[in-house]
N, C-alpha and C positions, 0 to 999 in steps of 0.2 A: 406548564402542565394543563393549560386550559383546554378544554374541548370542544370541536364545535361542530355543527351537524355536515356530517357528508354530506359532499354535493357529487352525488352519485347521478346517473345519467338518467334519462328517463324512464318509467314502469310500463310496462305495457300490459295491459289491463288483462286480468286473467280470469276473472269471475264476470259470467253476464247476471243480471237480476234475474235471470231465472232458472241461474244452473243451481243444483245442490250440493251444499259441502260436508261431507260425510267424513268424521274422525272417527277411529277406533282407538279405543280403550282414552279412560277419564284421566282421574287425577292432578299430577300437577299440569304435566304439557297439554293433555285433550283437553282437559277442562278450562284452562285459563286461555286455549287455543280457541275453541267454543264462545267462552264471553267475549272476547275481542272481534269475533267475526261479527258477533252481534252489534257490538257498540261503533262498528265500522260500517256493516250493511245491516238495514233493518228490512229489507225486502227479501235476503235469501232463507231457502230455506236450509237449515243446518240440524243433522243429524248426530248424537253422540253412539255408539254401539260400544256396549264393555258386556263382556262375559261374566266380568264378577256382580256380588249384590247391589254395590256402592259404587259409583262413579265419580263421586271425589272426597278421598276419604285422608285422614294426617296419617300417614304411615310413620311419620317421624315420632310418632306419638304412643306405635304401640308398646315399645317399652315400657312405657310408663304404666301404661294400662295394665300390662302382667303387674305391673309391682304396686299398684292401689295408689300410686301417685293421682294418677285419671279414677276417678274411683266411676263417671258417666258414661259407658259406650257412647251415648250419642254428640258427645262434646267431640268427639272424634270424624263426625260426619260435616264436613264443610261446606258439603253442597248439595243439596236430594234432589232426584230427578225432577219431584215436583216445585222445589227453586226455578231450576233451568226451564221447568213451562211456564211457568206463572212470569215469572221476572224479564226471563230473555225471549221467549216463544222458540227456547231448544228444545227438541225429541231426545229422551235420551230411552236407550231400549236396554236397560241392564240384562243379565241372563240371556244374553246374546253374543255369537262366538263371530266372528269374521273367520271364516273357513279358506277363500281361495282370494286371489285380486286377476281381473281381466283385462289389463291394461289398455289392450287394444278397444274392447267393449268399453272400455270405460264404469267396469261393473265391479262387485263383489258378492261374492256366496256368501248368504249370513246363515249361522243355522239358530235357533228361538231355543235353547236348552230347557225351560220347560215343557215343551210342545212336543220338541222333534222336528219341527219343520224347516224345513231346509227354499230360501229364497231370494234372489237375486235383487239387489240392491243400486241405480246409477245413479254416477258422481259426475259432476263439474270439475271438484276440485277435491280430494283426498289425503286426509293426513292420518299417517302410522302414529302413534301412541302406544303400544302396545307392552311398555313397560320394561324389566328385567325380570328373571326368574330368580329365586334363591338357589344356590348350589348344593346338590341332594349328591355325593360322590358315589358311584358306585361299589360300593363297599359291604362285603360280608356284613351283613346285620340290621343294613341302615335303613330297612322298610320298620323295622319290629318297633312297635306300639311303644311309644314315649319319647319317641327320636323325633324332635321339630323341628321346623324350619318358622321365621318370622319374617312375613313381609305381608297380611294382609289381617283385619279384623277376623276373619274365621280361623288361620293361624293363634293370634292372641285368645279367643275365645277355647280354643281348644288347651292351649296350655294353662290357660286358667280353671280351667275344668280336672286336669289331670292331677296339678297339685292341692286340689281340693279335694279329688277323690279318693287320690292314693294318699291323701297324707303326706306327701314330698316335704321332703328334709335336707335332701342334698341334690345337686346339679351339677351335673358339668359342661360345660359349655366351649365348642370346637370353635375357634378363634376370636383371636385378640384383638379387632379392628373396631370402628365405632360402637357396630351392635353387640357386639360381640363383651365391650365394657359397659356398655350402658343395661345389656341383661341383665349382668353380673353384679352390679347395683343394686339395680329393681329384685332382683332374688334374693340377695343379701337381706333387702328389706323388708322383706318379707318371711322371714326368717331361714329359710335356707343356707345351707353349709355351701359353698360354690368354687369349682376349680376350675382351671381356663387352660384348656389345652392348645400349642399356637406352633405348627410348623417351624415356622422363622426363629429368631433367636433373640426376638424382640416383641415387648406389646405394639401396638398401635403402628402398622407397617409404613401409614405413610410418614411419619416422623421418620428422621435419622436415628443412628441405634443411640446413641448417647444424651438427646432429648427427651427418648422411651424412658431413660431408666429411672428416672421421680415417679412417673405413671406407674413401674411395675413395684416400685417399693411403697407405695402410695395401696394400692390393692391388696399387697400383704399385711399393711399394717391394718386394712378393714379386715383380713380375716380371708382372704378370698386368696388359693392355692396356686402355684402360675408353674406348670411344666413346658418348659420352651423348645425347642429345638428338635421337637420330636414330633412328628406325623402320625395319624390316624390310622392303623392297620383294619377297626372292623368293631363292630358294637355285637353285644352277646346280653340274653336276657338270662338272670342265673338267681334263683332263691328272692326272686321279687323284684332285685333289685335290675341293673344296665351297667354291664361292663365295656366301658372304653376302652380298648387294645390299642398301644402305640408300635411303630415301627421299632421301638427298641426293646420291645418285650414288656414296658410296665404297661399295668393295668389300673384304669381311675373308673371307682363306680359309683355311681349314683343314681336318684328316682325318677332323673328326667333328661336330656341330652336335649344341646339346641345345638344344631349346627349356623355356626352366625361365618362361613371360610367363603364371602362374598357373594355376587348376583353375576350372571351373564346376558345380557343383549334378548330380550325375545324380538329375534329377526327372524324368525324360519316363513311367515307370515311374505314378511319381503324378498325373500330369497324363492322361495317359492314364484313368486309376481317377476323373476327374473330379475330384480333392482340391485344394483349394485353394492355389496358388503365390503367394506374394509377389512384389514388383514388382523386386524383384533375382535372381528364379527361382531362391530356395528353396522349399522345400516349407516352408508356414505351419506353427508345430503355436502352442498355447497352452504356458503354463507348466507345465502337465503333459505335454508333448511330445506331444501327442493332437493329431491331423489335425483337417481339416472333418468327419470320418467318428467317429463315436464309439469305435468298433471298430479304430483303424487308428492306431498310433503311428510316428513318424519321428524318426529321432539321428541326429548327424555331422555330416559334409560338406555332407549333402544340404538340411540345413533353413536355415530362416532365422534367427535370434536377434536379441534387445535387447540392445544396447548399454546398458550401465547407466547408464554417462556421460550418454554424448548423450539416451537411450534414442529413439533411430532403431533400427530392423530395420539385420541386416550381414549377410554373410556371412565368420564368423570360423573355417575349415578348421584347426581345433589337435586334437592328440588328447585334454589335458585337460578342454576341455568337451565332446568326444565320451563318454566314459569317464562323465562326468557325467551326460549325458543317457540314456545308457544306465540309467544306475540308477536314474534319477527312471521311466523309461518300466517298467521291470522294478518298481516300488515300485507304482506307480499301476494296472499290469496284475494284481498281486498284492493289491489291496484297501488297499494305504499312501498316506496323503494326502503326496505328497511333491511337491516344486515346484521349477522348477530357475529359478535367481536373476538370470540373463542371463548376458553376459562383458563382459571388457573388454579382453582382446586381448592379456594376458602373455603375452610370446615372446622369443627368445632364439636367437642365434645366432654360431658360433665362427668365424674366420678367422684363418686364418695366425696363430693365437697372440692377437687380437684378440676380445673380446666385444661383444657389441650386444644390449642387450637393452629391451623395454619395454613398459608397462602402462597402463592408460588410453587417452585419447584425447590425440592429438598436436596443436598449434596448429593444423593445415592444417584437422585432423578437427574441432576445434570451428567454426571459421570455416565449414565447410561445413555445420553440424549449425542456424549462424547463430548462434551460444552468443557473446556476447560479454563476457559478465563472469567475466573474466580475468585472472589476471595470470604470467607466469612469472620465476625466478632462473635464471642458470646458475652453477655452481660447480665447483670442478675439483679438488678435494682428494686427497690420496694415500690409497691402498689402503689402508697402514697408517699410525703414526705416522714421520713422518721419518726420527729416528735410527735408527730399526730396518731394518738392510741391507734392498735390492733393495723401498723403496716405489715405487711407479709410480701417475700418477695418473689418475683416475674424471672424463670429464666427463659432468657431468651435467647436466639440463634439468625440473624442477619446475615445473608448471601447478598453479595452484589460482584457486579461485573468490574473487575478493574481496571478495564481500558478507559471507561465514564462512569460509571461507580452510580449504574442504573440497577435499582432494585431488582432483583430476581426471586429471592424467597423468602420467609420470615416463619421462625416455630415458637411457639409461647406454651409455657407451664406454669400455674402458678395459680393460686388458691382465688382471689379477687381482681377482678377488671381486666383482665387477659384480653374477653374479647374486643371492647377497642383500641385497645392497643393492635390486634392484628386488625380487625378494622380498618382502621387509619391506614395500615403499609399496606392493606389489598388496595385500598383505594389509590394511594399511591403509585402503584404497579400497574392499576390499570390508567393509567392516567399519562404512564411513562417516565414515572419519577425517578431521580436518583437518593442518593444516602444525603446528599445538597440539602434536597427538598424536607428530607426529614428534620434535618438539625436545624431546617428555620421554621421549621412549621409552628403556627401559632395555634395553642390548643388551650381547653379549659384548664383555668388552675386555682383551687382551695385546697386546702393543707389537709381537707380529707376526702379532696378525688386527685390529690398528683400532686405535680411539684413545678417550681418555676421552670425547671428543664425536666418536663415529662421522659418516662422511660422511652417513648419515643424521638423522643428528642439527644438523649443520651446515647442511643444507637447509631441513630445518622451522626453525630459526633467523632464517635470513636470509628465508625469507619471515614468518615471525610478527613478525621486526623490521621489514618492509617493511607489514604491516597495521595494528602498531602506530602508527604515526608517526614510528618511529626511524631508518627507510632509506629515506626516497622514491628511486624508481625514476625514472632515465632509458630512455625508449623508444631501443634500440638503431636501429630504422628511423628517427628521424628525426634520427640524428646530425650530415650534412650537411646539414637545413633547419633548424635552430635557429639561432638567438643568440648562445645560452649562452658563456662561458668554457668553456672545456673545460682541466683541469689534470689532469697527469700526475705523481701522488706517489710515484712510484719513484723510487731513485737515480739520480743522475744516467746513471751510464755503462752503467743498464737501459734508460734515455731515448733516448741518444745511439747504443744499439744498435737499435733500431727503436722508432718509434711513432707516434699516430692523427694524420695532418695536421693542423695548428692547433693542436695543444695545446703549452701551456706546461708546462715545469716545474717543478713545488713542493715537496721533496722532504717527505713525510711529519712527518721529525722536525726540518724547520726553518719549518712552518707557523706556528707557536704565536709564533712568533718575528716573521711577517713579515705577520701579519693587515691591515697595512695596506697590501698590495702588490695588495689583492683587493678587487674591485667590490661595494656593495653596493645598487648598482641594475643588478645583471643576473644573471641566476640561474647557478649554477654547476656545472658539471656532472661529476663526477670518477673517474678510474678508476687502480688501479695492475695487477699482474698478474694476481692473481685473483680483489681483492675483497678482501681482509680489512684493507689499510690505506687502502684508497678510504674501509672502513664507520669504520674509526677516525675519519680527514679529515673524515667526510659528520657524526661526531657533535659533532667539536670547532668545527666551522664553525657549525653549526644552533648549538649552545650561544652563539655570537658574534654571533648574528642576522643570518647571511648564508641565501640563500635557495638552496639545495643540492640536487642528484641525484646519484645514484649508479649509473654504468653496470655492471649485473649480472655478475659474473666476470673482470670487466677484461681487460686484452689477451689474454689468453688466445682470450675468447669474442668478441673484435673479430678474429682470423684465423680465425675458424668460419665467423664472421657476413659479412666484406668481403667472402667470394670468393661468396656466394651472394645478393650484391645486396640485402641486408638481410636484416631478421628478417621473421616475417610478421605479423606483429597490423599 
C-alpha cells in the first residue's frame, strides 16, 4: 500500500515572472489556490476577485452559527483581504463580480459592484473558483419572506435575524442531507419545534436506506418530525405563519423554511468563456485541474471530478478536495508536475450527539455506476472494549470487491469515535487497500479508545473470512424467498424477546450436542445478534459437513434491514 511520488514526465513552464495570475472567487479552492501560488512564486503578481464580502470564509461553519454554537461572526472569517496583503502581497478585490472571460484576449470583464464600473482585467494564468449555488426550486411561493437558503455569512446573518424578530418557534426544513441535519440540530437548539421534509425515502441520501435508519430514529427521538417520501409542491404565507405544501396534499407550517435540497456547479461563468461543461454541469478540468483552455484552471464546487471507485465523473462539493485542487492548480501554474488523484466522497456529519460518516461508494452508488462484483458485511461492535465504562456501539457497513477483496466503500453510525474509524478505511482506499489490509492493520489500543482487535480490525476479518471460504454469506434480500433453515443461536430468552419469522432456535453452546436435530439436505442459514456466534455456528457446522450461510451482523442488521424492504444488491 505504499505510495510513492509520480514520475510524471516533464512540466512545461507555464507562468513567466511577469504574467498575472487572476482567480475568481475565494474560499476553499481560490484561497488556498492564492496561498500556494505565493509560497511557489514570490515575484508574480496574483489577484483574488470574489463578488461576495468575504473571500475565505468557514462555510461549514454557518450552522452552527444559526444555533449559538459559534456565538463570534468573526471566528468564521479565515482569511481577510487585509491577511492576503500584508502576509502574501495578494490583491484581493471583494465586491467584485467577474462578468465575461476572453480567452483569446486573455482577458476578463470585472464589474466593482460598489461603483458600477465595469473593466477589463489580463491574465497569464486564470483560475474559476467560482463556487456552487444553493438550490432555490422554482416553486409557487419560494421568493416569500422567511424562505432561506444557507451557504454564505449573509444567509446566516439573515436567518438569525428573522428568528429573533419574529420570535420563531417552529421550522421546517426541505431536505435531509448534511445541511439539511445539521440545521435541524442547531434549531432544535435553539429552541425551535423542527420538521424535515425529504423527497427520497430516506434521511441522509448518500448512505444506503438501511444505514439512514438509526439517523432518522435518532432525530425523532430529539423531537425533530421526519415526512419522507413526499416532495415540495409550493410554500404559502397564511396568518403569520409558512405553509409547506407537499406533492401528496399534507401541509407542514412553520416561522421559517430553509431550503437545505443541495447546490449546483456555478459554471455559467465558464460556459459562457465557451470551456468545456460535463454532463452533470461541471466545469471539465483534466487531472491537472486545466480547462479546455490551456490557460484557464477550475477548483471546487464548480468542476466536475473521478470518482475513484466507480471512476464516473461526480459532483463531490467537500472543502477537502477543494483545498486539494487548489494546490495541484497553484503547483501546475507554478511549473510543478502535480496531479490531483480523484475523490471518493469522505464526509461526515453530527446530530444530536449522533455520527454519520462515509467513504467510498455506497451499494445504491455501485449498482448505479453498473459495478456488480461485490460483496458487503455489517457489523456493529462497540467503540471501545466492553468492560471499559460508557462503550456504545459502531454500525457499520463494509463493501469490497470480491474478485481481490479491494476496499470500495465504508458507512459508520454510532454515537463515539466513528470518525476514525472511517478515517482509517478512506485512507485505505486511497491507498488501494483491501479488507487483507484491514485485518492486520496495527492501530492504537487502551481499553478506552478500542480493543485489541479494533472495529477496524473486525471488519477486514469478517470480510477476509467471507473471501476465504470460512463465512459464506447469506443475501439479507432474499431472506423471505429462500428454503433455507433459518436458525437463531442466541439464548433462548434473546429468542423469545424478538426475532426473524420462521426461525428456530439452536442456542450456540447446545449445537455440538444436537447435530442431528439439523438437515443436511437443505442449506442453513444462520444468525445470532451481531454476528460473532452465528461465525462460531457457521464454522462448527461446515466442519460437520452441513451446507451453511451466515446472515452478516445478525439481528442487529435485520432491524436496519426489515424496515427498508431489504438490502439492495
Amino acid at each position: 500500500m505504499r505510495r510513492v511520488q509520480p514520475n510524471y514526465p516533464p512540466q512545461e513552464k507555464t507562468l513567466s515572472s511577469k504574467d498575472k495570475i487572476v482567480i475568481v472567487g475565494g474560499v476553499a479552492g481560490g484561497a488556498s489556490c492564492a496561498a500556494r501560488c505565493r509560497r511557489l512564486n514570490e515575484s508574480a503578481e496574483i489577484v483574488i476577485i470574489d463578488r461576495g464580502p468575504y473571500v475565505s470564509f468557514a462555510n461549514c461553519g454557518l450552522p452552527y452559527y444559526v444555533g449559538d454554537v459559534i456565538t463570534d461572526e468573526s471566528t468564521l472569517l479565515v482569511a481577510s483581504a487585509a491577511l492576503f496583503h500584508d502576509r502574501f502581497n495578494i490583491e484581493v478585490r471583494t465586491q467584485h463580480e467577474a462578468l465575461a472571460v476572453d480567452p483569446a484576449a486573455k482577458e476578463i470583464d470585472v464589474k466593482d459592484l460598489t461603483t458600477g464600473r465595469v473593466y477589463r482585467e489580463r491574465y497569464g494564468a486564470l483560475v474559476l473558483s467560482p463556487g456552487a449555488y444553493a438550490l432555490r426550486p422554482a416553486l409557487p411561493g419560494v421568493d416569500l419572506p422567511g424562505v432561506f437558503v444557507l451557504r454564505t455569512i449573509p444567509d446566516s446573518r439573515r436567518i438569525r435575524a428573522w428568528i429573533s424578530e419574529k420570535n420563531a418557534k417552529s421550522a421546517v426544513i426541505v431536505g435531509a442531507g448534511f445541511i439539511g441535519l445539521e440545521m435541524a440540530e442547531n434549531l432544535a437548539r435553539r429552541g425551535l419545534s423542527v420538521s424535515i421534509l425529504e423527497m427520497l425515502d430516506q434521511v441522509m441520501p448518500t448512505l444506503d436506506p438501511e444505514m439512514a435508519r438509526p439517523v432518522r430514529q435518532h432525530l425523532e427521538q430529539h423531537g425533530v418530525t421526519t415526512a419522507l417520501g413526499d416532495g415540495v409542491a409550493g410554500f404559502e404565507s397564511l396568518d403569520g405563519h409558512l405553509v409547506v405544501h407537499t406533492q401528496s396534499g399534507a401541509s407542514h407550517v412553520g416561522d421559517l423554511v430553509i431550503l437545505a435540497i443541495g447546490v449546483r456547479p456555478e459554471a455559467s461563468l465558464a460556459k459562457s468563456a465557451g470551456l468545456t461543461l460535463g454532463e452533470r454541469g461541471g466545469i471539465r478540468v483534466d487531472e491537472q485541474m486545466r480547462t479546455s483552455d490551456p490557460h484557464i484552471w477550475a477548483v471546487g464546487d464548480a468542476v466536475e471530478v473521478r470518482d475513484i471507485v466507480t471512476g464516473q465523473w461526480a459532483l463531490i462539493p467537500l472543502a477537502g478536495p477543494a483545498n486539494r485542487q487548489g494546490r495541484v492548480a497553484a503547483d501546475v501554474i507554478c511549473g510543478r508536475d502535480s496531479r490531483f488523484r480523484g475523490v471518493q466522497g469522505t464526509a461526515i456529519c453530527g446530530v444530536f450527539g449522533l455520527t454519520v460518516a462515509i467513504t467510498g461508494a455506497s451499494e445504491k452508488g455501485l449498482q448505479r455506476a453498473g459495478i456488480t462484483d461485490y460483496q458487503k458485511v455489517y457489523l456493529h461492535p462497540g467503540h471501545h472494549v466492553s468492560y471499559f465504562p460508557g462503550a456504545t456501539p459502531i454500525n457499520i457497513k463494509l463493501i469490497f470487491r470480491t474478485s481481490d477483496g479491494r476496499i470500495l466503500g465504508a458507512q459508520a453510525v454510532g454515537e463515539a469515535d466513528v470518525d476514525k474509524r472511517i478515517d482509517v478505511i478512506a485512507t485505505a482506499i486511497q491507498l488501494g487497500g483491501t479488507v487483507f489490509d484491514l485485518e492486520e492493520a496495527e492501530l492504537c489500543y487502551a481499553p478506552q479508545f478500542g480493543g485489541a482487535k479494533d472495529p477496524v480490525n473486525y471488519a477486514g476479518m469478517v470480510a477476509a473470512n467471507h473471501l476465504r471460504g470460512d463465512l459464506p454469506l447469506a443475501d439479507w434480500a432474499q431472506l423471505t424467498k429462500e428454503s433455507a433453515l433459518l436458525v437463531d443461536v442466541r439464548d433462548r430468552d434473546e429468542f423469545e424477546a424478538g426475532h426473524i419469522s420462521g426461525a428456530i432456535n439452536l442456542p450456540l453452546n447446545d449445537i455440538r450436542h444436537r447435530l442431528a436435530e439439523l438437515p443436511r439436505d437443505r442449506e442453513i442459514w444462520l444468525y445470532c445478534g451481531v454476528g460473532q456466534r452465528a461465525y462460531y455456528a457457521t464454522r462448527l457446522l461446515m466442519q460437520n459437513g452441513f451446507t451453511v450461510r451466515n446472515l452478516a451482523g445478525g439481528f442487529r442488521t435485520y432491524n436496519l434491514i426489515a424496515k427498508v424492504g431489504g438490502s439492495n444488491q
